[in-house]
C-alpha positions as a Python dict, from the first residue, in 0.01 Angstrom:
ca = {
    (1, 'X'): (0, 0, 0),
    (2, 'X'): (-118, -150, -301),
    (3, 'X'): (-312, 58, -551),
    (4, 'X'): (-694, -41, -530),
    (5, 'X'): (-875, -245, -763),
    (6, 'X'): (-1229, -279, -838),
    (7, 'X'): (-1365, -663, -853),
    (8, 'X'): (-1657, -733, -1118),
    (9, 'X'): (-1955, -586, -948),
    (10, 'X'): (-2163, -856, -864),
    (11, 'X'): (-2488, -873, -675),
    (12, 'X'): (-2502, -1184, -386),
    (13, 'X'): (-2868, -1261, -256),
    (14, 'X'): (-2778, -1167, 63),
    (15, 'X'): (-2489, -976, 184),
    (16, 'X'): (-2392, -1009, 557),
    (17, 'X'): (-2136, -705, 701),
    (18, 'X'): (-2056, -866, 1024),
    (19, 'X'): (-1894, -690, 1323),
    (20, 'X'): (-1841, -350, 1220),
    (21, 'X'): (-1845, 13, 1372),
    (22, 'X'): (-2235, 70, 1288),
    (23, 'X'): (-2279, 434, 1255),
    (24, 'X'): (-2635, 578, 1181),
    (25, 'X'): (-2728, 919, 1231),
    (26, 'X'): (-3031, 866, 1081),
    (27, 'X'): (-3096, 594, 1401),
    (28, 'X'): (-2919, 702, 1667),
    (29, 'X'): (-2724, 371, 1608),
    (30, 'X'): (-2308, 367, 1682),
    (31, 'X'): (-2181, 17, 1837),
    (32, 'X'): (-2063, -285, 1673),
    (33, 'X'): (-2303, -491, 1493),
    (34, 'X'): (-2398, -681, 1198),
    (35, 'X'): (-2592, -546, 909),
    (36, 'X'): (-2764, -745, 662),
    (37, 'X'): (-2885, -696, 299),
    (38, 'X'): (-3117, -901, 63),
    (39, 'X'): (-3332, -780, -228),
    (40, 'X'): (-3170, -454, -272),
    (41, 'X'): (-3318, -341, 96),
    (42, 'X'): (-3157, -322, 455),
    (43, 'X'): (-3318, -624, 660),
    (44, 'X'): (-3144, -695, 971),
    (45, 'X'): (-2940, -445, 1191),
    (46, 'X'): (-2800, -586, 1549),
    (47, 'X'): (-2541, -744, 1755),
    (48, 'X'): (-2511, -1109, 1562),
    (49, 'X'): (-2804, -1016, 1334),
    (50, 'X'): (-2585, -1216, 1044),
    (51, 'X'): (-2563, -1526, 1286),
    (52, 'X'): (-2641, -1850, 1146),
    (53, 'X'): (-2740, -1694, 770),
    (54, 'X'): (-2566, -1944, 504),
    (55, 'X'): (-2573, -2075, 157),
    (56, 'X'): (-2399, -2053, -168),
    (57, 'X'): (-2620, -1724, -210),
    (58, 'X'): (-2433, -1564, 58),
    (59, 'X'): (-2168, -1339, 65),
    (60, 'X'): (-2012, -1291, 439),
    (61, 'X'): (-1826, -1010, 466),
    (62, 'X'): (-1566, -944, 774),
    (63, 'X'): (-1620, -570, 881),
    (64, 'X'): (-1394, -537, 1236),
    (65, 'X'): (-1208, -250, 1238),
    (66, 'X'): (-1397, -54, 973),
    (67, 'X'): (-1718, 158, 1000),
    (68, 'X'): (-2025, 82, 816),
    (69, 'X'): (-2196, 353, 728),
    (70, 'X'): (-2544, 467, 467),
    (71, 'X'): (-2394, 528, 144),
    (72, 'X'): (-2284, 844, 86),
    (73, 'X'): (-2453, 1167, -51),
    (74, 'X'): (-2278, 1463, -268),
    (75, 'X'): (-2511, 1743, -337),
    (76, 'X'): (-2269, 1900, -611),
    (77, 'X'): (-2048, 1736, -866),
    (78, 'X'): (-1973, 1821, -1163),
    (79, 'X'): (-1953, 1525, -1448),
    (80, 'X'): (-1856, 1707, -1772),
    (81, 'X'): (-2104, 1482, -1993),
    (82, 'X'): (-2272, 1644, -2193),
    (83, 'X'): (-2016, 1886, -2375),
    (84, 'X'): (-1578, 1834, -2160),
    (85, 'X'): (-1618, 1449, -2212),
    (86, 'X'): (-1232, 1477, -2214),
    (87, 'X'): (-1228, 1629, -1831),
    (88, 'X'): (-1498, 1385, -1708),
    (89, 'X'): (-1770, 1200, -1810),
    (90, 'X'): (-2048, 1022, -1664),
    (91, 'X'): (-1939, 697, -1659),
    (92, 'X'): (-1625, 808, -1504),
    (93, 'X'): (-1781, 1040, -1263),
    (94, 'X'): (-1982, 733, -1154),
    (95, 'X'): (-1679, 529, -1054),
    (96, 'X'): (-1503, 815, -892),
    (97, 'X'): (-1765, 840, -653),
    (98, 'X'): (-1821, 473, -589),
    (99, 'X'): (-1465, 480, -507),
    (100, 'X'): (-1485, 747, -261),
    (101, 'X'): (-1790, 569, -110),
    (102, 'X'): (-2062, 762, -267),
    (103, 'X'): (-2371, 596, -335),
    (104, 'X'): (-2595, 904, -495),
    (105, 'X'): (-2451, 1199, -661),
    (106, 'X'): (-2650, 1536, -755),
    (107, 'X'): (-2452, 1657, -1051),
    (108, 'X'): (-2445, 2048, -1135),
    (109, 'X'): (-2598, 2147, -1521),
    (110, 'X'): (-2318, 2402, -1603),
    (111, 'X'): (-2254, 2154, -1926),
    (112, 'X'): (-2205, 2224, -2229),
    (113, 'X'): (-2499, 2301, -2372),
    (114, 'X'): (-2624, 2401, -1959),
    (115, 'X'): (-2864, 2157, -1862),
    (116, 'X'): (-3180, 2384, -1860),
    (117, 'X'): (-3426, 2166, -2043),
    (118, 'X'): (-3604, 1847, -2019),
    (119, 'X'): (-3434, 1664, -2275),
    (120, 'X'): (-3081, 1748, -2161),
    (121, 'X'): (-3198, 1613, -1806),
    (122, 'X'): (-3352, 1315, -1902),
    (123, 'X'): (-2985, 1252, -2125),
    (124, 'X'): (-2799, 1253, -1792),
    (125, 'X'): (-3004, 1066, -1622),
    (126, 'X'): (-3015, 783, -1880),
    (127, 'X'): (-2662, 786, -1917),
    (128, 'X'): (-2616, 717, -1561),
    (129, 'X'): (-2849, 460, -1522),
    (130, 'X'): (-2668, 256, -1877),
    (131, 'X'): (-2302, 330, -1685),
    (132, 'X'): (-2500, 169, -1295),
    (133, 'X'): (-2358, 170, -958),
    (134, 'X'): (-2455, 526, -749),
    (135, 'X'): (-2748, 748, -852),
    (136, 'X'): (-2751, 1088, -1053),
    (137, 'X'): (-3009, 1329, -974),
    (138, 'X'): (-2920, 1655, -1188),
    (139, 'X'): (-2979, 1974, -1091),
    (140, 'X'): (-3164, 2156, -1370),
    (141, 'X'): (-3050, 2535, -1438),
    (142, 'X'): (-3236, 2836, -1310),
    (143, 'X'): (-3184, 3061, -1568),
    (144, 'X'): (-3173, 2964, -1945),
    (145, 'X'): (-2802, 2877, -2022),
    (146, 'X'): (-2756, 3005, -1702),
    (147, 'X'): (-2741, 3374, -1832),
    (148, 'X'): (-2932, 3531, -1571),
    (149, 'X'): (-3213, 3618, -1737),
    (150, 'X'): (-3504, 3371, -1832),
    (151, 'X'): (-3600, 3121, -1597),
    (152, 'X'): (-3618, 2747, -1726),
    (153, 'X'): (-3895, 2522, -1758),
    (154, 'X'): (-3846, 2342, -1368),
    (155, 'X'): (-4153, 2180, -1378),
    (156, 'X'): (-4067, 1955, -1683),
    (157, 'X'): (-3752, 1928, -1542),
    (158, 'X'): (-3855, 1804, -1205),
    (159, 'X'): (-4054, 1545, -1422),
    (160, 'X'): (-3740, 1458, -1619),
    (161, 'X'): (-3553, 1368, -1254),
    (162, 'X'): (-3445, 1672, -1148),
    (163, 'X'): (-3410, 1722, -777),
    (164, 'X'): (-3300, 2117, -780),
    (165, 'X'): (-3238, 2413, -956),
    (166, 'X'): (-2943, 2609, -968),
    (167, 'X'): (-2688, 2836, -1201),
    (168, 'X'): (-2381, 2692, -1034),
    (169, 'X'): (-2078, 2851, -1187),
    (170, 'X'): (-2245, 3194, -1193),
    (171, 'X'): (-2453, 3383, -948),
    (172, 'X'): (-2800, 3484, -1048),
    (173, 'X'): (-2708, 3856, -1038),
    (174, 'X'): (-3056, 4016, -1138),
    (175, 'X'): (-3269, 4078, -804),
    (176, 'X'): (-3606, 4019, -965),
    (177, 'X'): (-3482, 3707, -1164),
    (178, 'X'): (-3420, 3567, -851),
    (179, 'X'): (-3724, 3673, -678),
    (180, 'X'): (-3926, 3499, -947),
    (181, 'X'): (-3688, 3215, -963),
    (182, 'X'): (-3776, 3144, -595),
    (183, 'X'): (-4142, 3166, -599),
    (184, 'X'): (-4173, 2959, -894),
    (185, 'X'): (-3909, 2664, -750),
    (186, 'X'): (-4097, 2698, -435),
    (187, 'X'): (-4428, 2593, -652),
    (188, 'X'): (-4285, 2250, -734),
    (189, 'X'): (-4078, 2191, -385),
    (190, 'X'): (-3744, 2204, -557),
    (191, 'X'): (-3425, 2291, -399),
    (192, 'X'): (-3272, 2627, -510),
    (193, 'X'): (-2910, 2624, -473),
    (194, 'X'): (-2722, 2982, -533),
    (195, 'X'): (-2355, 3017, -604),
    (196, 'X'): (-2306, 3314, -424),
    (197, 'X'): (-2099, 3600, -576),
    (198, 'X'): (-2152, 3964, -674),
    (199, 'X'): (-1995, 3928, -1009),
    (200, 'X'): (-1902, 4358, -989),
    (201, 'X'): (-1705, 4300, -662),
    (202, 'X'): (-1503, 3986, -787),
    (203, 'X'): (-1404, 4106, -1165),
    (204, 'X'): (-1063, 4012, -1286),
    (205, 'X'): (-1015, 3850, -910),
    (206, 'X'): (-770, 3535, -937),
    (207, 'X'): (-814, 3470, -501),
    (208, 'X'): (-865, 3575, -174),
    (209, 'X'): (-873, 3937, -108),
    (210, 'X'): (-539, 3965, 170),
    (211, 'X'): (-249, 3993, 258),
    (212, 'X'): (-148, 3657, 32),
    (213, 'X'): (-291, 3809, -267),
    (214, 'X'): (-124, 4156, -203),
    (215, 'X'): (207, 3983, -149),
    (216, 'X'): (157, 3734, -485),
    (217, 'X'): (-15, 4094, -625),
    (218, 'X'): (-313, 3910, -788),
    (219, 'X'): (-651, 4109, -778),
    (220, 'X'): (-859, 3956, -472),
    (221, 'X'): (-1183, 3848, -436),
    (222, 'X'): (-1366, 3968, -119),
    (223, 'X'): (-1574, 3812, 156),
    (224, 'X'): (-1819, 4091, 87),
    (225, 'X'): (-1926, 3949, -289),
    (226, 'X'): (-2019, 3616, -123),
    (227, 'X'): (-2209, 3803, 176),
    (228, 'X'): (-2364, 4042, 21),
    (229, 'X'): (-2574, 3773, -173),
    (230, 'X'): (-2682, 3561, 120),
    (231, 'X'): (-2804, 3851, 258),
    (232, 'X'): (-3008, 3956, -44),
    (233, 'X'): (-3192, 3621, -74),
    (234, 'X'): (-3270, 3578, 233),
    (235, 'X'): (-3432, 3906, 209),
    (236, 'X'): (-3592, 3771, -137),
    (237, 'X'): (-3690, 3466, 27),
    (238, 'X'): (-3863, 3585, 320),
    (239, 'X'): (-4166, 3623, 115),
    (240, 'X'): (-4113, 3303, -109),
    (241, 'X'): (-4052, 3082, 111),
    (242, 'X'): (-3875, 2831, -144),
    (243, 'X'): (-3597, 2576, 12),
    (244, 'X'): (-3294, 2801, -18),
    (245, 'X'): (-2982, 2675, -44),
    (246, 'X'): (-2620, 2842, -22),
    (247, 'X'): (-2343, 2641, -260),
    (248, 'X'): (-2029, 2574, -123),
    (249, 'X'): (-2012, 2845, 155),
    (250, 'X'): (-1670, 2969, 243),
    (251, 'X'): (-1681, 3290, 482),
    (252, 'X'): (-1737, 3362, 838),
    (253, 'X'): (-1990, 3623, 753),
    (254, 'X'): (-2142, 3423, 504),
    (255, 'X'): (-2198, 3105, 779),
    (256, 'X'): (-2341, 3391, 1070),
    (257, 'X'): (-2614, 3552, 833),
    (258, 'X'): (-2739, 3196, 782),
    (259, 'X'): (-2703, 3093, 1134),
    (260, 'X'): (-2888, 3401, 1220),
    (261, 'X'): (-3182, 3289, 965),
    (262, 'X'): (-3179, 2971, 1065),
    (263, 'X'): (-3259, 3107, 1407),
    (264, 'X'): (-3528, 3332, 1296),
    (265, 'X'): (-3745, 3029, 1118),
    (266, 'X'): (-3607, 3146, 771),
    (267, 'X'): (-3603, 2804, 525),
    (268, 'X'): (-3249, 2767, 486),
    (269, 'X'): (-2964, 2530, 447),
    (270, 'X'): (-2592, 2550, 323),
    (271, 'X'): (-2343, 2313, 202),
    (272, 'X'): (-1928, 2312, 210),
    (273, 'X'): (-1655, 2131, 94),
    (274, 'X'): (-1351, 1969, 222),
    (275, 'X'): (-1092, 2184, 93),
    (276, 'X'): (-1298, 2491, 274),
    (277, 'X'): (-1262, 2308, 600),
    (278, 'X'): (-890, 2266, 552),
    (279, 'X'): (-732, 2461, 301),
    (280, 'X'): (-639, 2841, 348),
    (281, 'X'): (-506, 3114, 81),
    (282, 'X'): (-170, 3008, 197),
    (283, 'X'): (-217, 2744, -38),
    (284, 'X'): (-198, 2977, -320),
    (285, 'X'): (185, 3087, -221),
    (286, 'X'): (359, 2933, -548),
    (287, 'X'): (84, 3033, -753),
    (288, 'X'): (-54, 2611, -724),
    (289, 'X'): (-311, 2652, -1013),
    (290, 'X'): (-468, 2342, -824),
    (291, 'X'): (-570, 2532, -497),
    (292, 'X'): (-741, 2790, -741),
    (293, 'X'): (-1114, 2704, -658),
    (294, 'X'): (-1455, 2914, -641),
    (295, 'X'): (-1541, 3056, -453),
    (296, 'X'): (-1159, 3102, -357),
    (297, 'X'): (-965, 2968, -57),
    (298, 'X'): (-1002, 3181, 232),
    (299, 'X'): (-775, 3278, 547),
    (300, 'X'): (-737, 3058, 882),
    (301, 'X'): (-1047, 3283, 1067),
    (302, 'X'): (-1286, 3125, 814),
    (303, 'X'): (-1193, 2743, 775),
    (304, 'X'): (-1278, 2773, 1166),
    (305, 'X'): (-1572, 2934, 1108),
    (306, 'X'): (-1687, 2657, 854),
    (307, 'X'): (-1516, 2392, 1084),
    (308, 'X'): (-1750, 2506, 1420),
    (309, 'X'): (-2055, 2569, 1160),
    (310, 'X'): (-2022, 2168, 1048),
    (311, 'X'): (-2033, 2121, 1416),
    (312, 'X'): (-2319, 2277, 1555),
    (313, 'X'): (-2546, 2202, 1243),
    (314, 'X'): (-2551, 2560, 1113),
    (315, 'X'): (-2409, 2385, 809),
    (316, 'X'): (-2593, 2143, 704),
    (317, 'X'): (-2396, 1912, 509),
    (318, 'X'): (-2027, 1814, 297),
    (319, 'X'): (-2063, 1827, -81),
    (320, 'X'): (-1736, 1803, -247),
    (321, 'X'): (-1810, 2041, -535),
    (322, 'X'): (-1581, 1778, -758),
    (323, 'X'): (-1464, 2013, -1070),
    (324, 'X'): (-1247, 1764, -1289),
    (325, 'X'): (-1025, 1972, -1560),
    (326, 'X'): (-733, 1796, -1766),
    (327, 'X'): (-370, 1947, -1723),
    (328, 'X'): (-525, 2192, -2065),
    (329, 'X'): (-660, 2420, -1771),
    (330, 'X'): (-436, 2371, -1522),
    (331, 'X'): (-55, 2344, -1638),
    (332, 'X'): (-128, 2728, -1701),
    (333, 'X'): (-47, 3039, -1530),
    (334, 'X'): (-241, 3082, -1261),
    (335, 'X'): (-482, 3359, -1429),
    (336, 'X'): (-578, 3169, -1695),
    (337, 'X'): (-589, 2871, -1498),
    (338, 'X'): (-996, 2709, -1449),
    (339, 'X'): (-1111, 2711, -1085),
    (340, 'X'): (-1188, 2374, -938),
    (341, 'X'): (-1030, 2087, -772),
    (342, 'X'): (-1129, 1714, -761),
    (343, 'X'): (-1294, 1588, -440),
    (344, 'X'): (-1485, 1248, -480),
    (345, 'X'): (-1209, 1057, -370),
    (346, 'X'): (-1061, 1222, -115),
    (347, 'X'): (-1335, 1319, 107),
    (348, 'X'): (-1298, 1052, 356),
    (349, 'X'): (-986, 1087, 473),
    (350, 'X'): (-982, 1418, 491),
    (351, 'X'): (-1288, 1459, 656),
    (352, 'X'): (-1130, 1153, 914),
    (353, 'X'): (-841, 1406, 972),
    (354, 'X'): (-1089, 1612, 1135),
    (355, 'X'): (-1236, 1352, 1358),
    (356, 'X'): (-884, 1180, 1482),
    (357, 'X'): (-774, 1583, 1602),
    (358, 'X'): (-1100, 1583, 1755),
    (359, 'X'): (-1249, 1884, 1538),
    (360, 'X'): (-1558, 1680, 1431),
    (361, 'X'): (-1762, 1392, 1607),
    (362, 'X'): (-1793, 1060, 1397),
    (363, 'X'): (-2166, 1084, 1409),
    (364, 'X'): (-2152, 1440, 1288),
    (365, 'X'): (-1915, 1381, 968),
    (366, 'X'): (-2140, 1050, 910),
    (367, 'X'): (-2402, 1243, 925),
    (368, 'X'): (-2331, 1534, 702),
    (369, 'X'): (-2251, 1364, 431),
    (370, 'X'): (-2544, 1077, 447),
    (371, 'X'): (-2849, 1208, 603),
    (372, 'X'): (-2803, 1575, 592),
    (373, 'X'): (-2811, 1525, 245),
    (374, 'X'): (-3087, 1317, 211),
    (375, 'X'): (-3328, 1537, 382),
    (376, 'X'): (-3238, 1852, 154),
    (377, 'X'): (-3261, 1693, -182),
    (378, 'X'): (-3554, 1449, -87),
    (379, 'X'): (-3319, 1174, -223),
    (380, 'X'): (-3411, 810, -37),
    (381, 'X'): (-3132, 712, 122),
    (382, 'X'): (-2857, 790, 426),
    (383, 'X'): (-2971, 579, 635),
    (384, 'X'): (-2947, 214, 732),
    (385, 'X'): (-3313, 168, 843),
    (386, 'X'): (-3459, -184, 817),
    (387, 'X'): (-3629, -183, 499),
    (388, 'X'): (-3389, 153, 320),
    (389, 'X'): (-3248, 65, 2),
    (390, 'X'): (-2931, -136, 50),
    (391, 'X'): (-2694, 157, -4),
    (392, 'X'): (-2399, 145, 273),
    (393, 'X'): (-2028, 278, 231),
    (394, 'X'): (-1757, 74, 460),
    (395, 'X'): (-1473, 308, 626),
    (396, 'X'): (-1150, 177, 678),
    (397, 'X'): (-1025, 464, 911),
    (398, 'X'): (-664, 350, 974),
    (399, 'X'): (-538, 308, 590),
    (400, 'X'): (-282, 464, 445),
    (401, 'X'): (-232, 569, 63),
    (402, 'X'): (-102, 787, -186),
    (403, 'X'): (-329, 984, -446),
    (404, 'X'): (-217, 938, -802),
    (405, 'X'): (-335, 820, -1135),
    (406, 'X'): (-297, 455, -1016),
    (407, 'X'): (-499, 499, -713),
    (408, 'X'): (-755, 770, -851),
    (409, 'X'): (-1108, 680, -1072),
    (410, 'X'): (-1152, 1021, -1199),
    (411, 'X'): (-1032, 1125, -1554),
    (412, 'X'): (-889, 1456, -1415),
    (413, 'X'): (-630, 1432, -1164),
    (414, 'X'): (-608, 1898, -1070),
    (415, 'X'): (-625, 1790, -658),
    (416, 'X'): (-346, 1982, -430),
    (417, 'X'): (-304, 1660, -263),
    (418, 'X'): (-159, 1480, -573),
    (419, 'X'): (104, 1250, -488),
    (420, 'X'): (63, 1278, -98),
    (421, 'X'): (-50, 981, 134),
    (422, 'X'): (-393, 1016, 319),
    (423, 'X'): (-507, 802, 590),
    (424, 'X'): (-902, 633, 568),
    (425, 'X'): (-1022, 533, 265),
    (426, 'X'): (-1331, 403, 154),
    (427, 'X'): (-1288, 12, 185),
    (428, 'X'): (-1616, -50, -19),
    (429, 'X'): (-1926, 90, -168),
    (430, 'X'): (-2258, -105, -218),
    (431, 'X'): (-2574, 28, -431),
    (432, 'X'): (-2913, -97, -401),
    (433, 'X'): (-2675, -435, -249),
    (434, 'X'): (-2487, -473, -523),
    (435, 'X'): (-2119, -464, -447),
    (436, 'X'): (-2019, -134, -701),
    (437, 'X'): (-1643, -94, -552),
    (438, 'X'): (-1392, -272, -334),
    (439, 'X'): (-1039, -198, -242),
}
């Protein structure tokens, strides 16, 4: 296959996808139909709803075979800008995740300086709106410089365009930090979103605590230090009642303490990413600095907990947790090595390889990654609704290429699937009906 190429964005008065897999979660909606955009907004959805709509203002575009979807939502990226310009920047970021179909992007403020005040927030978001194409809604820091110990301004924060708060990277270890961090999110409705990990249990760990990190004999990292924190704040957030959310969840004990929650009335939700659904310690066997992620790779019993947990809703959405580092961090042994892989780009097939084995309904990976997400971070969007902002991602399921530095957007190119062909791709991205990528 040819490497993909992105045409001048361009912005037709009306855009007409005709005869495509329509598939709305939001709606209800999955059948073939036509969807039709004008003025930025969804107008017409339905069988033939593009019939008979011409003019030099129109762009037609021939859909059969793929799946028209909302545009996509990632709760957790990580952009670089301000502070690793050199890994990623926004800009960059921005393409990446047009080219993987996204059409809004919540980017993490573990920057350097940490995003934890209302001018650094109102930076990112101005430097995403000069670079255009998908949103950025930042997540502001809970703690100042993310140090555990004095909680931000999230008001002004909140005014500056923040949609959350969080200190992803490190776990807010201090008990009645996080206690107050809750109660005062939960004054302004924001999203609290905990990386989860007793720092004491997982000192010096480079892994998965196993039998793959006895045999490579690298210090392991526990289930425990991720569970022990869930079940902490939801204590701490029994009384708060702020909109909890658990970052990139990864264990099986981790996913039945929320379900369990969830199932008491507890205000809960939880995120993971691809390589959690698919990827196993295993990975680690050759010391691949690129499978080093955190929270680490886990064993075979806990992608299928995370696998059945995407299923029956307990979690709630996919957020790729995209951590772009240059070969400075990774072409390293593997202790010295940064944690984090790329995921923008690679979502869709991936996620696709669950639905063709049958792991995952279409309407269920649609839905986690458009409005799942939408509902946590109060973001418009995921949906195809008449009158939604034109935001739509078409699938081509059946495609087949290679990742590489021809094929990729991103600056960084640490992925474990490097140089390996992937089937489904994202065919083309539209934001706010302007055409932002097409392969």
């Amino acid at each position: 296959m040819t490497s993909p190429s992105e045409r001048e964005s361009g912005k037709a008065d009306v855009i007409v996808l005709a005869g495509g897999r329509v598939i709305d979660p939001s709606t209800g909606h999955d059948g073939e139909a036509d969807v039709v955009l004008e003025g930025g907004k969804v107008t017409r959805v339905g069988r033939d709803a593009g019939r008979g709509i011409e003019g030099a203002a129109v762009q037609r575009i021939e859909a059969r075979g793929r799946w028209v979807v909302p545009g996509f939502i990632d709760l957790h990226v990580h952009f670089r800008e301000p502070g690793q310009e050199y890994k990623e920047d926004i800009a960059s970021g921005l393409r990446a995740a047009a080219a993987g179909g996204f059409t809004a992007v919540c980017a993490m403020p573990n920057t350097k300086p940490v995003n934890d005040t209302r001018a650094i927030t109102e930076q990112m978001v101005a430097r995403a709106k000069e670079a255009g194409g998908p949103r950025l809604f930042p997540f502001g820091a809970i703690t100042m410089g993310s140090k555990g110990e004095q909680l931000t301004e999230m008001a002004d924060m909140k005014d500056a365009g923040a949609v959350g708060v969080s200190d992803d990277g490190v776990c807010v270890m201090n008990a009645a930090v996080m206690r107050r961090a809750l109660e005062y999110a939960a004054t302004f409705d924001l999203l609290v979103s905990q990386h989860c990990e007793d720092h004491h249990l997982t000192a010096g760990a480079q892994m998965h605590e196993g039998a793959i990190s006895t045999k490579l004999g690298l210090r392991g990292w526990p289930r425990e230090a991720e569970d022990v924190i869930v079940a902490r704040d939801l204590v701490l957030n029994q009384r708060a009642k702020a909109r909890y959310h658990v970052a990139h969840v990864s264990t099986k004990g981790a996913v039945a303490l929320i379900r369990e929650a969830k199932a008491r009335g507890q205000r809960v939700s939880c995120e993971v990413t691809p390589h959690h659904l698919l990827l196993t310690d295993h990975e680690l066997l050759g010391y691949r600095t690129a499978c080093k992620v955190n929270p680490p790779l886990r064993e075979a019993e806990d992608v299928e907990a995370m696998v059945e947990a995407l299923r029956d809703g307990t979690i709630d959405c996919v957020a790729t947790d995209h951590a772009p580092h240059s070969s400075l961090e990774k072409d390293c042994e593997l202790a010295a090595a940064s944690p984090g892989m790329i995921g923008l780009e690679t979502t869709i097939p991936l996620l696709l390889g669950l639905v063709h084995r049958g792991a995952l309904s279409a309407t269920r990976f649609v839905e986690a990654l458009t409005s799942g997400p939408a509902r946590l971070s109060g973001i418009r969007g995921g949906s195809l609704r008449v009158g939604e902002r034109a935001d739509v991602t078409v699938i081509d399921p059946e495609t087949r290429w290679t990742v590489g530095r021809e094929t990729l957007r991103s600056k960084s190119l640490n992925s474990p699937w490097l140089g390996k062909e992937l089937r489904g791709a994202c065919a083309m991205t539209i934001a706010a009906g302007e055409v932002v990528f097409e392969r």
